[in-house]
C-alpha positions as CSV (number, residue, x, y, z in Angstrom):
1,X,0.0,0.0,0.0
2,X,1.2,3.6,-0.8
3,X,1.8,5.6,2.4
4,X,-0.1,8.7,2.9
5,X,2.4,10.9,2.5
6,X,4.2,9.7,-0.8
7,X,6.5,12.8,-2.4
8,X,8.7,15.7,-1.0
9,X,6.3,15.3,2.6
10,X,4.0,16.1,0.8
11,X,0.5,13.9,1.0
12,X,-1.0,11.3,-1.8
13,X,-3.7,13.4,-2.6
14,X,-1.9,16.2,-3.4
15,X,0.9,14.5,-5.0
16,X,-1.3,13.6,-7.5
17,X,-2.6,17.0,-9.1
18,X,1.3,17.8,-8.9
19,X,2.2,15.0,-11.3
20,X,-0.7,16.0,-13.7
21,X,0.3,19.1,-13.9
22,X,3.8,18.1,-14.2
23,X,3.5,15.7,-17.3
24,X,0.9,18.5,-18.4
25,X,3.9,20.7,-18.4
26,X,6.7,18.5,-19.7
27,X,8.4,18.8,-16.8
28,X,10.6,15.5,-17.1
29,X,12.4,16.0,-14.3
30,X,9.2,16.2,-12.1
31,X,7.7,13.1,-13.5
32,X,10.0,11.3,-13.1
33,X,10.9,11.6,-9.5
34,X,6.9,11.5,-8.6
35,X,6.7,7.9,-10.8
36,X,9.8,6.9,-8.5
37,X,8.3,8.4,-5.3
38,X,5.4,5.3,-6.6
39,X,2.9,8.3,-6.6
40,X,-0.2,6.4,-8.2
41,X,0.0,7.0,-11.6
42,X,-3.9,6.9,-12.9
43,X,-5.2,9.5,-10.3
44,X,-7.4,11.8,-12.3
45,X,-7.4,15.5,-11.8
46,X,-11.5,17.2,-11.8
47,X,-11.7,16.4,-15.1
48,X,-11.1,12.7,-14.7
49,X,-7.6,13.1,-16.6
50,X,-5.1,11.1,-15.8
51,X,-1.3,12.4,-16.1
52,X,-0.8,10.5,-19.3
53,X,-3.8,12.1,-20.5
54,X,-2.9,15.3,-20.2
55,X,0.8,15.0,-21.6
56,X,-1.2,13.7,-24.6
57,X,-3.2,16.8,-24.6
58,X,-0.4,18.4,-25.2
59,X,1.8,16.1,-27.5
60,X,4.7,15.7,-24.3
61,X,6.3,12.9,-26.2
62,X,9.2,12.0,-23.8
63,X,6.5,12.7,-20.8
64,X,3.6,10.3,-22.3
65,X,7.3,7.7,-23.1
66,X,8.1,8.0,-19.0
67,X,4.7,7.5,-17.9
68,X,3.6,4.9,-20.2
69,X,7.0,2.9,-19.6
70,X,6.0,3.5,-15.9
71,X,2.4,1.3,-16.3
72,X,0.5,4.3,-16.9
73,X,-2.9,3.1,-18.5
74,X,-3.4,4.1,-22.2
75,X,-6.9,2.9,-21.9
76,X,-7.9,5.0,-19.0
77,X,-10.7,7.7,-19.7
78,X,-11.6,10.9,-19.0
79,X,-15.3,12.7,-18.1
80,X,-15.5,12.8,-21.8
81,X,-14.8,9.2,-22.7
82,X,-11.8,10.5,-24.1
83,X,-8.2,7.7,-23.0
84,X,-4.7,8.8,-24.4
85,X,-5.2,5.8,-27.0
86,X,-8.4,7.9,-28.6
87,X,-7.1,11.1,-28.0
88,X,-3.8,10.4,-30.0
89,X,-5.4,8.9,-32.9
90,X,-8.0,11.8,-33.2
91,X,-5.8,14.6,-32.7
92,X,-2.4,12.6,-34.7
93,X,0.0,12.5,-32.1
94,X,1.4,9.6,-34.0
95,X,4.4,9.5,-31.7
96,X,1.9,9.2,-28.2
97,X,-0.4,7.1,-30.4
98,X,2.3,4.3,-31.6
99,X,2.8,3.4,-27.8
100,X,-0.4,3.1,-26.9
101,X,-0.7,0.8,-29.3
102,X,2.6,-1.3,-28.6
103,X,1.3,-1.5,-24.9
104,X,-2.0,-2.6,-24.6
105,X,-4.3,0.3,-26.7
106,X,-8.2,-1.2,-26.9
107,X,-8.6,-0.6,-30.7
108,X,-12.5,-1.4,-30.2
109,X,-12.9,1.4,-27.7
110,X,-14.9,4.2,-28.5
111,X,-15.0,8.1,-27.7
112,X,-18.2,9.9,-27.1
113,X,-19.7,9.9,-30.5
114,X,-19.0,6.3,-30.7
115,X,-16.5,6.3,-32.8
116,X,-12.7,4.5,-33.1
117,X,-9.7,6.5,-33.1
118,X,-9.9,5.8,-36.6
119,X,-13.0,7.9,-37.2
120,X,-11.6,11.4,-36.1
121,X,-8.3,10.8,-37.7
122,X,-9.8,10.2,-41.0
123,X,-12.2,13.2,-40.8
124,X,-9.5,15.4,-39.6
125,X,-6.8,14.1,-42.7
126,X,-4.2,12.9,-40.4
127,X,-3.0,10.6,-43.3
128,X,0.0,8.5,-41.3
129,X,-2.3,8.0,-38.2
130,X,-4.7,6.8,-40.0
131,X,-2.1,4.5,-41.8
132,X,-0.8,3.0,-38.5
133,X,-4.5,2.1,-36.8
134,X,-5.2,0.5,-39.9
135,X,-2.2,-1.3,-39.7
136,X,-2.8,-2.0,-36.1
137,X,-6.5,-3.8,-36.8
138,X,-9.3,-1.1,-36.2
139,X,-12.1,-2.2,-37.5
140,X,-12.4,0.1,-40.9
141,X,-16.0,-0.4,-41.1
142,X,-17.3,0.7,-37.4
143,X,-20.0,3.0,-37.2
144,X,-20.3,5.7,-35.1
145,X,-23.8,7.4,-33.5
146,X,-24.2,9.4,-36.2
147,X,-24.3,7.0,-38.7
148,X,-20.9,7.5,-40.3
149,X,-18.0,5.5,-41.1
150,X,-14.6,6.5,-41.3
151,X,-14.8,6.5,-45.0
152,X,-18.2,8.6,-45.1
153,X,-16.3,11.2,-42.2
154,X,-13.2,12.0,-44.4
155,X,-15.7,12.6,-47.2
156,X,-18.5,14.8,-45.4
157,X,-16.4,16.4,-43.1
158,X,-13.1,16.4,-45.1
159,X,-12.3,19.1,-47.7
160,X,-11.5,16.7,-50.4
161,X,-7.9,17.5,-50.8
162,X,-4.9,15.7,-51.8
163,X,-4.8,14.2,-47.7
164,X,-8.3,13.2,-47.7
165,X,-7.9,11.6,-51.5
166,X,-5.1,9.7,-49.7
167,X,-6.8,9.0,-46.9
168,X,-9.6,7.3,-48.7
169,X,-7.1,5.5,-50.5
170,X,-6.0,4.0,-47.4
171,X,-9.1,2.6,-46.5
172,X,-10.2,1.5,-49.9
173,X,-7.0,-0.6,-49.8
174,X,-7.9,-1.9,-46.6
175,X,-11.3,-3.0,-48.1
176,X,-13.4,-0.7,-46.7
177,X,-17.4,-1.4,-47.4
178,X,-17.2,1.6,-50.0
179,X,-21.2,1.1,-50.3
180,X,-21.9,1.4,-46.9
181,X,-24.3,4.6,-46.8
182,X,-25.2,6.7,-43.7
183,X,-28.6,6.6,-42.5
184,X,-30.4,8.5,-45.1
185,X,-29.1,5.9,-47.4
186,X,-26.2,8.5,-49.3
187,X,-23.3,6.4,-50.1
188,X,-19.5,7.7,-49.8
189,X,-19.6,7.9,-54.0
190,X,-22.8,10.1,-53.6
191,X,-21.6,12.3,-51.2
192,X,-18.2,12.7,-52.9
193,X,-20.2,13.7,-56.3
194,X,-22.2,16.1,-54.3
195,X,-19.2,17.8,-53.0
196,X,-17.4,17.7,-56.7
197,X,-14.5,15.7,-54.9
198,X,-13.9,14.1,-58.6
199,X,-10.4,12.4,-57.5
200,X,-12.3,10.6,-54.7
201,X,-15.1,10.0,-56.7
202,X,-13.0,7.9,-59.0
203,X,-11.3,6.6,-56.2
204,X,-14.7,4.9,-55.2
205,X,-15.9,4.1,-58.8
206,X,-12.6,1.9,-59.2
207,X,-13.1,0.3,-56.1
208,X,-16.6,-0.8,-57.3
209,X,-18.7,2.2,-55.4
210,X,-22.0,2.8,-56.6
């Protein structure tokens, strides 16, 4: 069992907002002594972050390395059902987000809008993140609560640029249902043709889209 008073004299439960706002921070220095002082590492701050959490926030790649190396939980969710694991992939971190996956990331969870990591990442054109969870085994076709893939996300919400062309590349290749239609029944080849996103368009049409 931890003692009470775990780091500097200075008690558990407020050794534990000092380590969140530490890896928040990058302080390396600070993290590290607090992981040695055995200060628990998934405390959560009011926000139900954890410290890994929040040095994903902010991309603190050598933080997130020390804490995840530690046992800190990839996995471990905030109030907004957001975990380091989902909050890498959505916001392409690919550093944070390739450990994660190489210690224990649950590709089938799900953020708030019930989508992978895969989702967000494809909607926002994050091409090599979306590369690597494909890679890792997210499921390409899950659907999220409002209806969409992510195939039908980098379409609607993408701007159908050279990334998001790439992007649905990717998934194409990874044989992605390319007639899976939201819930109005509009396909990813209709919406592409809607938006005058040609390239994808024929991108879709080769892949047998109708």
């Amino acid at each position: 069992m931890i003692d009470s008073v775990a780091f500097g004299g200075v008690p558990v439960a407020q050794a534990n907002p000092l380590l969140i706002s530490a890896a928040e921070n990058d302080d390396i220095a600070g993290v590290r002594e607090m992981i040695a002082s055995d200060i628990p590492l998934d405390a959560r701050d009011s926000r139900g972050r954890t410290a890994l959490l929040a040095a994903t926030h902010a991309n603190r790649v050598e933080t997130a390395r020390l804490l995840i190396s530690a046992g800190a939980d990839v996995n471990a969710k905030d109030d907004i059902e957001d975990s380091p694991y989902l909050y890498a992939g959505a916001r392409g971190h690919l550093e944070i987000l390739q450990m994660t996956l190489s210690h224990g990331a649950d590709l089938a969870s799900v953020n708030r809008y019930g989508g992978t990591a895969l989702i967000p990442a494809a909607e926002r054109g994050h091409v090599e993140t979306v590369r690597t969870l494909i890679e890792a085994g997210t499921d390409i076709d899950h659907v999220n609560n409002l209806g969409w893939t992510a195939l039908l996300e980098a379409i609607i919400l993408g701007d159908g640029g050279p990334r998001y062309g790439e992007i649905v590349g990717l998934l194409v290749d990874a044989n992605a249902d390319v007639n899976l239609a939201d819930r109005e029944g509009i396909t990813p080849l209709k919406h592409a043709r809607q938006r005058g996103y040609a390239d994808i368009a024929g991108l879709l049409e080769q892949a047998g889209a109708k």
